[in-house]
Structure formats: structure tokens, C-alpha cells
N, C-alpha and C positions, 0 to 999 in steps of 0.2 A: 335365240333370235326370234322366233316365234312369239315368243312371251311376249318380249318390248313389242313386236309388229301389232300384237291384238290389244295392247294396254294404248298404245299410240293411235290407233283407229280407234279404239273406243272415246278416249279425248278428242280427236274429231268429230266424234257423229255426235257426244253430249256437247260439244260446242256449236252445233247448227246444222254442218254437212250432212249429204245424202249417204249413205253408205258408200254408193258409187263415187261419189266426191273424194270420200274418206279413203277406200282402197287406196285413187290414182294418188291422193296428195300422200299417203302411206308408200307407195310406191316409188315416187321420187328422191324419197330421202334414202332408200336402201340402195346398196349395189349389184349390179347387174350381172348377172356374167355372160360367156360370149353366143349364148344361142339368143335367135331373132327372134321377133316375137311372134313368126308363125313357123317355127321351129319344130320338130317332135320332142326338144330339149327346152322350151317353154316356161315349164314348168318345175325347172329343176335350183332352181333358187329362190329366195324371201320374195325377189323385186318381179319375180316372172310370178309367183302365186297371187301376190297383190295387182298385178294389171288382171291378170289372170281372174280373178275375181269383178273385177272394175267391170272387164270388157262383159261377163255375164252377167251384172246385171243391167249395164245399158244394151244386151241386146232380150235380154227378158228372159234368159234361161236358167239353169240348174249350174251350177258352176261345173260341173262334170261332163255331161255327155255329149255328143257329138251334135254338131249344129242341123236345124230341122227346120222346114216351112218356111218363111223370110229370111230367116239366116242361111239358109241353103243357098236359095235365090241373091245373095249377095256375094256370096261366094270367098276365096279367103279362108284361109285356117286360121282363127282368131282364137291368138292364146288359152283359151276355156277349153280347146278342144280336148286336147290331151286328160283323162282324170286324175286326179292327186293321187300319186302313189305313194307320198308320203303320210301316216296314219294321224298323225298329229293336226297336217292341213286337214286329210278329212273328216277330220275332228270336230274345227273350226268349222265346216260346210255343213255336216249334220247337229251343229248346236245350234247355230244362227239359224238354219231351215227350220230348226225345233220352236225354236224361240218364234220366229216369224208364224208359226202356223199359230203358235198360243197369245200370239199377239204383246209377247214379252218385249220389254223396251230391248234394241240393239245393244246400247254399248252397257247396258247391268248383266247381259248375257255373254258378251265379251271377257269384263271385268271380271265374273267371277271365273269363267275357264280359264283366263291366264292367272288370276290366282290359283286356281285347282291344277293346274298343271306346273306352276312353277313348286308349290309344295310334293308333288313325285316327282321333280328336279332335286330338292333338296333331301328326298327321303332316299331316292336315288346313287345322292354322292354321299348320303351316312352310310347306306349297304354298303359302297364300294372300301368307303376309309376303313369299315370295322372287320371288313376279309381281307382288306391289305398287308395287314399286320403277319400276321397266320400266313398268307400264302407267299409274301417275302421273305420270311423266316425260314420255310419249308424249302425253297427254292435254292436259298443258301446254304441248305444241311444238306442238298442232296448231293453239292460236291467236296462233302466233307472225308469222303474214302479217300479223295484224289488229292484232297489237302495230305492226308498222311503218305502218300506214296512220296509229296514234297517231302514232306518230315523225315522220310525214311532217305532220303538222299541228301539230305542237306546233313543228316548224323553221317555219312559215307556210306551208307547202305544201299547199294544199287539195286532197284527193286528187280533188274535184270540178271543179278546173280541168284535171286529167291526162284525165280522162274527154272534154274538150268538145273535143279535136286529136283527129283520125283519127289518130297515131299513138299516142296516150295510152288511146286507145280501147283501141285493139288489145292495148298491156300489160297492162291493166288487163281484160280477157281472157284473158290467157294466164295473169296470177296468179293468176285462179280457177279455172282450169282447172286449174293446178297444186295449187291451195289445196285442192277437192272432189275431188282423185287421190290427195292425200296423206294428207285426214281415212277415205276408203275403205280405201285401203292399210293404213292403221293400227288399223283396226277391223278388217278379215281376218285381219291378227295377231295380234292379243290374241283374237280369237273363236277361230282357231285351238290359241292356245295353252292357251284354257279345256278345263281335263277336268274330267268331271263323273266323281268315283270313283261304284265300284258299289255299289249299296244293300247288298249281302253281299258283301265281299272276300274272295280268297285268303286272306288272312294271318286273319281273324275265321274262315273255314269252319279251319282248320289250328289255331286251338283248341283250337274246342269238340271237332273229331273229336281232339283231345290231353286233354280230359276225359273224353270217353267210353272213349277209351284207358287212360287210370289208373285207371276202375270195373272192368277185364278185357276188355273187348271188344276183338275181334280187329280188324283197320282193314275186312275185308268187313263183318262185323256192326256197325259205325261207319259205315259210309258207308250200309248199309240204314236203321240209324235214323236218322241224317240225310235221306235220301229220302225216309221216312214222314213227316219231319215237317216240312223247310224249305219254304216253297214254291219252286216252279218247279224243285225239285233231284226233280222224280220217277225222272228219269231214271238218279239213282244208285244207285235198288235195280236196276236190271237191269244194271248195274257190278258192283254185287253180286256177285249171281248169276253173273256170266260168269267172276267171281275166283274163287268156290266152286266152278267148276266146271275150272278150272285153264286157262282160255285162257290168250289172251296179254293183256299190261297194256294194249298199243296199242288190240288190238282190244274192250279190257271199255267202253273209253272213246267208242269210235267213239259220234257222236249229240250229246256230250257236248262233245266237242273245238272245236267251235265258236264256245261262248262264251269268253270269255276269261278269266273268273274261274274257269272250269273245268276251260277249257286249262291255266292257272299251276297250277289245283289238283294237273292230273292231271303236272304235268312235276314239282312238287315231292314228291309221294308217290312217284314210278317208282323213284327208286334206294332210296328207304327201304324200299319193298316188297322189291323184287329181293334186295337184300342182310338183310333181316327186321330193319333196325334201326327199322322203325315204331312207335316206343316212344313213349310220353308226353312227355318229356323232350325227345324229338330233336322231333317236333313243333314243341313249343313253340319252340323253337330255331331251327327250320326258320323261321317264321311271324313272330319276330324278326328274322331274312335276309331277308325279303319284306318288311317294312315297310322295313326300312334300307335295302332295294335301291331302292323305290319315291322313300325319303326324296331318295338322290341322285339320280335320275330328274326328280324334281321340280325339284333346284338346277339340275343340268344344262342342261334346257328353260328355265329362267328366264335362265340365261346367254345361252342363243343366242336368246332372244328379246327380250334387249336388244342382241344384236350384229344381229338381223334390222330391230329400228326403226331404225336408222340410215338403211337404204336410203329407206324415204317421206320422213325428215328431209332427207338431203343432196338428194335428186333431185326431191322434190317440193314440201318445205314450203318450204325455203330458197330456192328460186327463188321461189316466191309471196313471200317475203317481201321479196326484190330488185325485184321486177316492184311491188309498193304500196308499200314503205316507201324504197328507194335510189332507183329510178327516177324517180321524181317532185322528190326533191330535186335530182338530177345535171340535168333540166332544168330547172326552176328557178335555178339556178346559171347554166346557159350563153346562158341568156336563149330557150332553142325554147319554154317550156311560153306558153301563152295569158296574155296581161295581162303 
């Protein structure tokens, strides 16, 4: 939804409209849902973020904070009030503010976030297809013990006469013991191999700072107004400044290096800096390399995380399912089980 809202505004605004224009006519055509529009629920659908936006900029504020000075004075909770808590709109708010400060046209700064964003849509639903495989698989073996207990009943083997011998007892222990080691083992793995990508990626920050790049902004004056305006990226005006100031790259980062989508950021800008091929272009480029990188990063782990289910299957299901579903038939057969 997002995607088409930002490609659909952008066609408005390269068509002639004010941005403001573009919001409300973007607004109109989506559907609504049932909060008012001075609601504290505002803001919780497509059609409320797009008035929601309209109405900030015809009253001349930030699309976020609460109404001040003239807008006070008018009084009204005017949909903008509420801030986006969804990270995608504030996405949208801190690209456009980015773009606005560097003087970058609106809807080329549009256009390329919802291309950037619909490609981690599509890198998105490959992670998910290529651990489907594996973690359906796994899901199905884990009541493979309980399929033999069918087995062992459907031969006339009542897995309730295996239970009433002290030594049926005891298998029939040991297969659940097996059986609850194997359904855990196999849930650590698949929890394990769940990533949860970040709300602003490497490859979406590599962009926009590639939009703000082709309006003339140098990549220090890029990553300042990225700082002013993404959240939680404060930290990159005093990146900034430490580049204006001609330190060293290592050291602009230091603070930063931590997190990892700013780690990736700051390892794929170093040589582009260094060498001053930080151009628009190379960006973009760059930013295509880190989604493909991530893409096989993705297959890879789904690999070894079907060669990792084997181990609960052979060592733990499979014996549960020997200990309910064979055992019980093989006495039965030799005449030990009861009756």
C-alpha cells in the first residue's frame, strides 16, 4: 500500500500539483477507516497518513509534532497531530524533509523510495519462500512419533497395552523424552534462523542519500540532512561535521559503528568516499550490491538450515518414532507385550 501511495503522489506532483494538492488528491482515492479525522486513531491507515500529511503542510508544520503558535490558536486536533508510528511513513517524512532541505525535486525523491522499498518487499518475500521449505518440513516430522503410535494401532497393537509392562513403560518414556527434545530442538532452529530485517536498511539509507546526491549535495551535507530528519540517525550530523572537519572516516563513525545497519552503512560509503566516487549512480549501485548480498545470505541460511533439521530428525524424532510406532509391534510379534 505504501509503495503505490508514494509512486501515485509522485505522478501528481511531476504532473503540476503542490505536494499538498497531491497528498489530499492521493487521499481520496484510498479507503478510510472508521477513526475521524481528529481522532488519536488518525493516523492509523493509508487515507488518514495522506490527509495527515496534506493538512501539515497547509498549516506549515513537520508532519509529526503537535500543533504550535497559529495552529494552537486555531485550535482542533488536525490529523498531523498524532506522529507516525508506523516506520515506513516515517520513512516517507524523513526522505521528503531530506530531499526538501537539499533542494532535491519531490517526486525523483519519491520515485526512488518506493522503488527502494518495494525491492526489501521483494527480497523480503524470497527470505520468507526459501525458510518455508525447511520450516514446513520440520513442522511435519515433528509429529512423526505420533504418526507411529497410528501405525502401531492400526497393526492391532494398542500402544496402551505397551504402557501396562514395566518394560513398555519405560519405552514409551523414553519416546517422549525423545519426542519433547526433538519438538524443542526444532523450534530453537527455526527461532534461530528467524531475522527480523531493520525498519531502515542499509541498502533504503544508500538511496535516498543517492537522491539527495543527484540534487548536488556533497555525501557530508547528505548525511546531515539525513541526521536532521531520520529518526534515531542523530548521530549522523556529528559524522558530519567530523568529515567537514577532515578527520578520519573510522573515526567520523565512531558512536555509530555499533549498530549494524550503520556499521554496513558506514563500510559501504568508506571506499566511495576515500576514492570521491560517492556519486548518485555508484550509490545506487552500491545499494543493489547489498540487497543481492543480503538476497544470497538469505538462500545460504535456508540451506544450512535444512541440513541443521536433520540432526532433531535422525537423533531425536526418529527414535521417538521407533520407541511408539516399531517397538510395540516387534513385541507384539514375539509374544513379550501383555495379552
Amino acid at each position: 500500500m505504501l509503495i503505490g501511495v508514494l509512486r501515485r503522489w509522485a505522478a501528481l506532483v511531476a504532473a503540476g500539483l503542490t505536494e499538498e494538492q497531491a497528498w489530499r488528491e492521493t487521499a481520496c482515492t484510498l479507503p478510510a477507516c472508521g477513526s475521524g479525522p481528529g481522532e488519536a486513531g488518525a493516523a492509523c491507515c493509508a487515507h488518514h497518513h495522506a490527509r495527515r500529511r496534506a493538512e501539515a503542510l497547509a498549516w506549515d508544520v513537520p508532519a509529526s509534532p503537535a500543533p504550535t503558535g497559529e495552529a494552537a490558536r486555531r485550535g482542533g486536533t488536525p490529523p498531523w497531530r498524532t506522529p507516525a508510528r508506523d516506520p515506513g511513513w516515517a520513512l516517507v517524512d524523513a526522505a521528503l524533509a531530506a530531499g526538501a532541505r537539499a533542494g532535491a525535486a519531490p517526486a525523483a525523491v519519491a520515485r526512488r523510495l518506493a522503488h527502494s522499498l518495494e525491492a526489501d518487499v521483494d527480497a523480503a518475500r524470497a527470505r520468507r519462500s526459501a525458510a518455508a521449505g525447511p520450516g514446513a518440513t520440520s513442522r511435519l516430522l515433528q509429529w512423526l512419533p505420533l504418526g507411529g503410535l497410528g501405525l502401531a494401532w492400526l497393526l492391532d497393537t494398542s500402544p496402551w497395552d505397551l504402557v501396562r509392562s514395566p518394560f513398555g513403560a519405560v519405552v514409551a518414556a523414553v519416546g517422549l523424552l525423545f519426542w519433547l527434545a526433538g519438538r524443542s530442538w526444532t523450534r530453537l532452529l527455526l527461532r534461530a534462523a528467524a531475522r527480523e530485517p531493520a525498519a531502515v536498511g542499509a541498502a533504503v539509507v544508500l538511496d535516498v542519500l543517492a537522491a539527495l546526491l543527484s540534487a548536488g549535495r556533497s555525501l557530508p551535507a547528505a548525511l546531515d540532512d539525513l541526521g536532521r530528519t531520520l529518526p534515531g540517525a542523530r548521530g549522523l550530523r556529528a559524522t558530519a561535521v567530523l568529515l567537514l572537519w577532515g578527520r578520519d572516516w573510522d573515526e567520523a563513525w565512531v558512536g555509530l559503528d555499533t549498530d549494524p545497519v550503520w556499521a554496513e552503512t558506514a563500510a559501504r560509503l568508506r571506499p566511495l568516499h576515500r576514492s570521491g566516487m560517492a556519486g548518485a549512480r555508484t550509490l545506487a549501485e552500491t545499494a543493489a550490491a547489498v540487497r543481492q548480498q543480503t538476497r544470497r545470505a538469505d538462500e545460504r541460511a535456508a540451506e544450512e538450515l535444512a541440513v541443521r533439521l536433520v540432526m532433531p530428525l535422525g537423533l531425536c524424532l526418529l527414535p521417538a518414532f521407533v520407541c511408539w510406532g516399531v517397538v510395540p509391534v516387534v513385541m507384539a510379534l514375539l509374544g513379550a507385550g501383555p495379552g
